[in-house]
C-alpha positions, 0 to 999 in steps of 0.5 A: 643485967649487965652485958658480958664483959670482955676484960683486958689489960692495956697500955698505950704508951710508947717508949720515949713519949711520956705523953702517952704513959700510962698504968699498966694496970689500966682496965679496958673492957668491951661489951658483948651481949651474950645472945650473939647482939652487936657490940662495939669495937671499941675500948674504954677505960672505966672505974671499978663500978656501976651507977645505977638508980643511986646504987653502986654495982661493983663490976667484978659481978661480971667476971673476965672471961680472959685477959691479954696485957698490951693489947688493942681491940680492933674490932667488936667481936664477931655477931655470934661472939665467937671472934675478935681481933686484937693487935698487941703492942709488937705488931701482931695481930690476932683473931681470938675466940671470944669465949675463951681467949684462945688463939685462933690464928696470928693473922699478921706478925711480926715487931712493929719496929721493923714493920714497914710503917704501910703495913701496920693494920689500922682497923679491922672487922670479922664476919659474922660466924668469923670465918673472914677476917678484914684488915686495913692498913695505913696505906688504905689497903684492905686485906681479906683472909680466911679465920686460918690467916690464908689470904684471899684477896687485897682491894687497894680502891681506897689507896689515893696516888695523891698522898704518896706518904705511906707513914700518912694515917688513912681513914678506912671503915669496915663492916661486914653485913650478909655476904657483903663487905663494906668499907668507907675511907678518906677518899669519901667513897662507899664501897660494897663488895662480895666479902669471899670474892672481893668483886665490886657490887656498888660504889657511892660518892659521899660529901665527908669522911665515913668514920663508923660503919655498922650492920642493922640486925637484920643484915640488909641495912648500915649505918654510917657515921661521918666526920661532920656528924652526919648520919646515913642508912643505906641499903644493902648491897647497891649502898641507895640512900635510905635516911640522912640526918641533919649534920652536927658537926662533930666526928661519929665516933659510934653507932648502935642500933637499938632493940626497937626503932632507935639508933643511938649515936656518939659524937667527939663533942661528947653528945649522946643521940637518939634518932628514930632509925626510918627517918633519922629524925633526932629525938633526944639529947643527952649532952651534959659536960659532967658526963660526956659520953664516949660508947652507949649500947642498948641493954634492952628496951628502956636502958642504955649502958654509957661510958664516960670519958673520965672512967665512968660507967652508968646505966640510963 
């Protein structure tokens, strides 16, 4: 059975840069699992149906729960599902509820144009039950605010005085996991914090650029993903190295943990990769250059839902 799928309509194109035209009709979509499972925050455009054994399943069994046009996923939903944050093509961003659509609060606003460029939010992560929302800006500050949009904190630890440029794009990683916050950016540091106070439980020095955080199951562990394709469990909050993989050299572009032991990565080379999740220990490639695979996730104990680059979808 196929995951819920979020549907959205999306462009990213920019007034006077043709390199980035696109249809408006382009279909974007992100998986979440209906049983509140982790799922992914990013979007991939794909075709109009599903491969599976040899049969083709047409996507439109799974009806759209709601649809935005000009909007982006910022980060995967919530992991009881009720929360996503979308950023729309003027600037703002939101926090919706998943089920519905529905508004919840516009956490920034405002037209990009007349946006100082620091602030447009780069990324972002919601708490499990969305009560917290975090945004990173370019200028790698993080802004932690309530569902409600009220803002209880900025952690600006991440802000390097060396690259003064506020128009310089800044690498910052978020995930939320228990009551903890942690956050990677392009100073190579690690860092955990209490999500509602924002005092500091453990910092970490790392040797590449955290390019995709994500909660285990139970809370108690990430995953963390690097530019060198590293991959790394640590422990929660003190951030202890728990497992290290052996590097790839190519950028992590997603994690997810599976249902058993395994811990499928996905890298800019357009590998799929199976690690055992204690040891990290590769045990399986998928690397076909007629198939490259941008997202995988878990559909239950024996098959994965993967997404192409070149609009495909297929269950393996």
């Amino acid at each position: 059975m196929l995951p819920l799928i979020l549907l959205l309509t999306s462009t990213d194109s920019q007034p006077g840069d043709p390199a980035l035209d696109r249809e408006s009709t382009e279909t974007l979509i992100v998986p979440c699992n209906g049983d509140g499972a982790e799922a992914d925050s990013s979007v991939m455009a794909i075709d109009t149906s599903v491969c599976r054994a040899g049969q083709t399943i047409l996507i439109s069994e799974c009806a759209p729960r709601w649809i935005i046009e000009h909007a982006t996923l910022l980060c995967e939903p919530s992991s009881d599902g009720r929360g996503v944050v979308v950023r729309l093509n003027d600037g703002s961003v939101e926090l919706r509820a998943v089920e519905s659509g529905d508004l919840v609060h516009t956490l920034r606003g405002g037209d990009e144009s007349l946006e100082p460029d620091a602030a447009r939010v780069m990324s972002a992560a919601c708490s499990r039950d969305h009560s917290l929302v975090a945004l990173a800006t370019v200028d790698a500050h993080i802004h932690v605010l309530r569902e409600d949009g009220t803002p209880l904190y900025t952690d600006i630890s991440h802000a390097s005085p060396a690259s003064p440029n506020p128009t310089e794009s800044v690498q910052v990683s978020l995930c939320f996991a228990g009551p903890w916050l942690i956050s990677g950016g392009s100073d190579r540091l690690l860092r955990s914090r209490d999500s509602v106070t924002g005092a500091a439980a453990s910092l970490s020095q790392t040797t590449s650029i955290p390019t995709v955080i994500v909660r285990s199951p139970d809370h108690r562990r990430v995953a963390i993903g690097y530019q060198n394709g590293l991959i790394e469990i640590r422990l929660l909050p003190t951030l202890e190295l728990l497992a290290a993989s052996t590097p790839t050299l190519s950028s992590v572009k997603q994690l997810s943990f599976g249902r058993g032991r395994g811990i499928f990565s996905c890298s800019l080379d357009g590998a799929l990769r199976v690690y055992d999740v204690d040891a990290l220990q590769e045990l399986r490639l998928l690397l076909h250059p007629d198939f490259p695979v941008e997202r995988a996730w878990p559909l239950n104990d024996h098959e994965l839902l993967l997404l192409s680059r070149d609009r495909r979808i297929l269950i393996w």
